[in-house]
Structure formats: structure tokens, C-alpha cells
C-alpha positions in Angstrom: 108.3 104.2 119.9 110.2 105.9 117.0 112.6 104.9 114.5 113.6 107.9 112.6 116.4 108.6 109.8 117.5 111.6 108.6 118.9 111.6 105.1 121.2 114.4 103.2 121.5 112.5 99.8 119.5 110.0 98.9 121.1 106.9 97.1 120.1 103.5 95.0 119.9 101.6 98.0 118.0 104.3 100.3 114.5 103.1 99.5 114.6 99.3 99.8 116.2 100.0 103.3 113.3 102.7 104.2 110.8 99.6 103.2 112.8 96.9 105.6 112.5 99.7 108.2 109.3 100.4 107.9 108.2 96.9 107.6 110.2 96.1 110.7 108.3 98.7 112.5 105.1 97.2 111.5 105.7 93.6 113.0 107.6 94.9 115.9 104.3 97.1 116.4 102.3 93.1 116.3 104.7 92.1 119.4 104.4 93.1 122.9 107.2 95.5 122.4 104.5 98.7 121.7 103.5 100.9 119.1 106.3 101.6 116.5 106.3 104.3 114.2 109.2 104.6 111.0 110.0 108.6 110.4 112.4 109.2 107.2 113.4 112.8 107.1 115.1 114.7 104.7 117.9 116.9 106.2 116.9 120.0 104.6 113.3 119.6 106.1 114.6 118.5 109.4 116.6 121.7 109.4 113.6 123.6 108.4 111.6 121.8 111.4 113.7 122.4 114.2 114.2 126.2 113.2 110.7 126.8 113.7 110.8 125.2 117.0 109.5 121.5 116.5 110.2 120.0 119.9 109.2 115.9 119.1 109.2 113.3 116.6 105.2 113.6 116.5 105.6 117.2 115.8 107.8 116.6 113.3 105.8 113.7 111.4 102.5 116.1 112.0 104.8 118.8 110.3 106.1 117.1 107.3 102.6 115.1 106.5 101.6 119.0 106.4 104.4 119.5 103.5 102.7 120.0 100.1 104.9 118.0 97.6 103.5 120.5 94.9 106.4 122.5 94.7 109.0 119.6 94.1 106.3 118.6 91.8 106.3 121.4 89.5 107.1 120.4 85.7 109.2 122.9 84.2 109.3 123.5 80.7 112.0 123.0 78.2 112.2 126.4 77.4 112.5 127.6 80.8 115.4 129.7 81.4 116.0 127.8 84.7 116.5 124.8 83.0 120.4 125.8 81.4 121.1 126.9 85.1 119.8 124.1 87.3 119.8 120.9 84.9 120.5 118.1 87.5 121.4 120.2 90.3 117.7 120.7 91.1 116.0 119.6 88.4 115.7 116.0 86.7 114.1 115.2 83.4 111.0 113.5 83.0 110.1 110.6 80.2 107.0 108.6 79.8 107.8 104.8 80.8 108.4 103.7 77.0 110.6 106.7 76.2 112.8 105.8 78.9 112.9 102.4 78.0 113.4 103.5 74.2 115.7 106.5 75.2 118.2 104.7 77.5 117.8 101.1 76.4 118.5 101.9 72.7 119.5 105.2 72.4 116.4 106.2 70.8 115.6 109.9 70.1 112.4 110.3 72.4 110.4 113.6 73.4 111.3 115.1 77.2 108.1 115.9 78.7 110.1 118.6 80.5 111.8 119.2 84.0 110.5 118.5 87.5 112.4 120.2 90.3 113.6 117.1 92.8 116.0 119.2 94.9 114.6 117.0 97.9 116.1 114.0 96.6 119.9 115.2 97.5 122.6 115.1 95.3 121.5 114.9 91.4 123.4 113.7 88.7 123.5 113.0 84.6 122.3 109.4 85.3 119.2 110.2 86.7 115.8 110.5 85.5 112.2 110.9 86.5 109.4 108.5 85.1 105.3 108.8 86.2 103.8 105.1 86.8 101.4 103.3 85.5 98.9 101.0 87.7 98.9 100.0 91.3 101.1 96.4 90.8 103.9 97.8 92.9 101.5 99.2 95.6 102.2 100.6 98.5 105.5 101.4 97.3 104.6 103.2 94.0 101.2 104.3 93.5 99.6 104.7 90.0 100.6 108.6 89.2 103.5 108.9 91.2 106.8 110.3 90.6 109.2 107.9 90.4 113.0 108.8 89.9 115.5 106.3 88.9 119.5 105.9 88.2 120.4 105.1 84.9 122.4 101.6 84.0 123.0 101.1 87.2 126.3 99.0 88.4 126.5 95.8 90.7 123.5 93.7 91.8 119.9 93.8 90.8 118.3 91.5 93.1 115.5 92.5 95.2 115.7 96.5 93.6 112.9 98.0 91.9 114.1 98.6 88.4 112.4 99.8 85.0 112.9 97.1 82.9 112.9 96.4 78.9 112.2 92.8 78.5 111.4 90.2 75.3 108.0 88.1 76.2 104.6 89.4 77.0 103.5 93.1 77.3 102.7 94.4 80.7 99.3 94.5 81.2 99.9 98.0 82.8 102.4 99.8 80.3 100.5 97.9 77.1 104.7 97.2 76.4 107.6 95.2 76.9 108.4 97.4 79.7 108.1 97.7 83.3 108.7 98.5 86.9 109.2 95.6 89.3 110.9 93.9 91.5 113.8 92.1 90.1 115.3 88.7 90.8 117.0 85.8 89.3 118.9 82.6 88.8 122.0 81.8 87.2 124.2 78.9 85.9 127.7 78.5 84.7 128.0 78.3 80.7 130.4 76.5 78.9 132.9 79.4 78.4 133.5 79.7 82.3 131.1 83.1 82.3 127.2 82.9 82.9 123.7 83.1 81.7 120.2 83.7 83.4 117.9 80.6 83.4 115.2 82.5 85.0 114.4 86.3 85.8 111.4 87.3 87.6 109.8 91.0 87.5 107.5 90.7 90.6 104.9 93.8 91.8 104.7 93.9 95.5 100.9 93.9 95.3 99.6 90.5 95.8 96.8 91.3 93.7 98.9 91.0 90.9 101.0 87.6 89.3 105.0 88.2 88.4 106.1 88.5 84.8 108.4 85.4 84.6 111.3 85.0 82.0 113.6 82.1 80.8 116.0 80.5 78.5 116.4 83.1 75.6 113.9 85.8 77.2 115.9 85.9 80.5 118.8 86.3 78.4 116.9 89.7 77.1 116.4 91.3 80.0 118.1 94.3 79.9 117.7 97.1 83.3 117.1 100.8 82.1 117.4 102.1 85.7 117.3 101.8 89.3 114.7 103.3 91.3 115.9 106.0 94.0 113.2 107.4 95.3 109.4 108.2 95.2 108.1 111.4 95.0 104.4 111.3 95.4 102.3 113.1 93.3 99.6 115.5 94.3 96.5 113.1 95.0 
């Protein structure tokens, strides 16, 4: 059994619901409802696909496991030519973890590492950004290495999103800084103004192996979200 999604433009909310469906397919697959298998498909590969004359949903996830992600991968420099041209139409800059943090959460002058070309993603814009991870705490989602691209300041809620995060309290063990990606949650109470303040923020990984980084009182209040991640490009393992 297959539950497959294509996908023409990828969006903040695209992979939390891609996890949910996968993980639905995994404890549907514990039933005695059958095997289930989860299939996300970009629309320019499924194009691609059924042009050379893919015929089934194994074909297709036999063809797209054979994609190398090198050539989305490719760092461009600064200097490139391409980079004036195609500047968040297909490409999207790339910062180490603290010079995103510094970059967008203070306005610090940082050093761009260079381009990568993410035309897979969909529809780029100015608020968007690339960042490689650190560790395995947010494993199977993110894997140490990978390619992670995020949303800058991003509106609305934050609970249950992956975010990069700049934070007041104990370095990460991973990023050796006040900084991280996790999964973000929190509580809340009413102040005395009629507005609101955090009591409590968590910044949980989604491996086990690992304990959340938790926040109150005056820390909580510190918090503050660089981005949002999108998506996850993988990098070439």
C-alpha cells in the first residue's frame, strides 16, 4: 500500500506533515491493514519520471532513490557569475549555524560560505537560508552533515516546528553555543499588562538518545527563533 504526495512548492509546514505521514505509515504497516509505504515526490521529478515511462509507485520510488542529490548540492561560489542571475530563484545562501544565529538574530556582519543550488525545494525567496547540521540529536529527521534550509523570522506558531534557535542558558553540547536546532514548544501565562510571557520553552531533539534543552523564567523569556525549517536536503553520504 502507498501513500504518495506530490509537491510543486515546498512550504514551512511541508516537512512536519511528511513526518506525520510517514509515521502514520509505519504504525498502519504494525496493524493488519498491510505493508504501507509513504512516497513524497517533487513535481519536477515526477514529471521527469513519467516522461521516461515509469509505469508504478515502486518504479518511481526505485527511480528517485537512484537520484544523486549532488547536483542540488553543489556550493557555488560568491564570485560566480550565476550567483547575480539566480540569487533565490535557484540558489539559497549558505551560513554555518552561529552565523545564522549571529547574522539574523542580531544583525551581525557574518561570512557566506557561498550558494547551494536548491531549485528542488520550489519557490525561493529573500527569507530563506541554508544551514549544514551539527550531530545526530534530531535524527532521523536531520542527519549530522545534512543540508538543512530554513525560513527566516518566521510568523504565527512555533509549537512542534523544528526551528534554529538563539537561546540564553547552556551551550549545546552539539554547536559548542547558545544555539540550536530542535523541536520547539512551550507554555504560557497571562502577565499583569493583559499580554503574555513564556514560563517554560523546551528545545527537544527527536532522538531519544539525547535529553531536551529546557528554559524558564528569564531564559524562556530569551528565546528568540532565527528560522523555520523547510526542508532537508541530504547531503552526499
Amino acid at each position: 500500500m502507498w501513500l504518495a504526495e506530490t509537491k510543486g512548492e515546498v512550504r514551512p509546514n511541508t516537512a512536519v506533515k511528511s513526518e506525520a505521514a510517514r509515521l502514520w505509515c509505519e504504525k498502519m504497516s504494525a496493524t493488519n491493514y498491510g505493508l504501507w509505504h509513504y512516497l513524497f515526490v517533487p513535481q519536477k521529478k515526477l514529471e521527469v519520471a513519467l516522461a521516461s515511462n515509469v509505469k508504478s509507485l515502486v518504479e518511481l520510488a526505485e527511480r528517485l532513490a537512484a537520484v544523486k542529490p549532488e547536483p542540488q548540492l553543489s556550493l557555488i561560489s560568491i564570485e560566480d557569475v550565476r550567483v547575480k542571475r539566480e540569487a533565490f530563484k535557484t540558489l539559497l545562501p549558505l551560513y554555518s549555524l552561529k552565523a545564522a544565529a549571529g547574522y539574523f538574530g542580531n544583525a551581525e556582519p557574518v561570512e557566506l560560505e557561498g550558494w547551494i543550488e536548491a531549485d528542488s525545494v520550489g519557490r525561493l525567496d529573500e527569507g530563506m537560508f541554508i544551514c549544514r547540521a551539527i550531530g545526530s540529536s534530531m535524527e532521523p529527521t536531520i542527519h549530522d552533515g545534512d543540508y538543512v534550509v530554513f525560513r527566516a523570522k518566521p510568523a504565527g506558531t512555533r509549537q512542534g516546528k523544528t526551528v534554529l534557535v538563539q537561546y540564553r542558558g547552556p551551550a549545546d553540547p552539539e554547536t559548542g553555543g547558545s544555539f540550536t536546532v530542535k523541536r520547539y514548544s512551550s507554555e504560557k501565562i497571562t502577565s499583569a499588562d493583559g499580554g503574555w510571557k513564556h514560563t517554560q520553552i523546551a528545545l527537544s531533539p527527536t532522538n531519544p538518545a539525547y535529553h531536551p534543552i529546557v528554559l524558564t523564567d528569564d531564559d524562556a523569556e530569551q528565546v528568540e527563533v532565527i528560522g523555520e525549517m523547510v526542508t532537508v536536503l541530504r547531503s552526499a553520504r
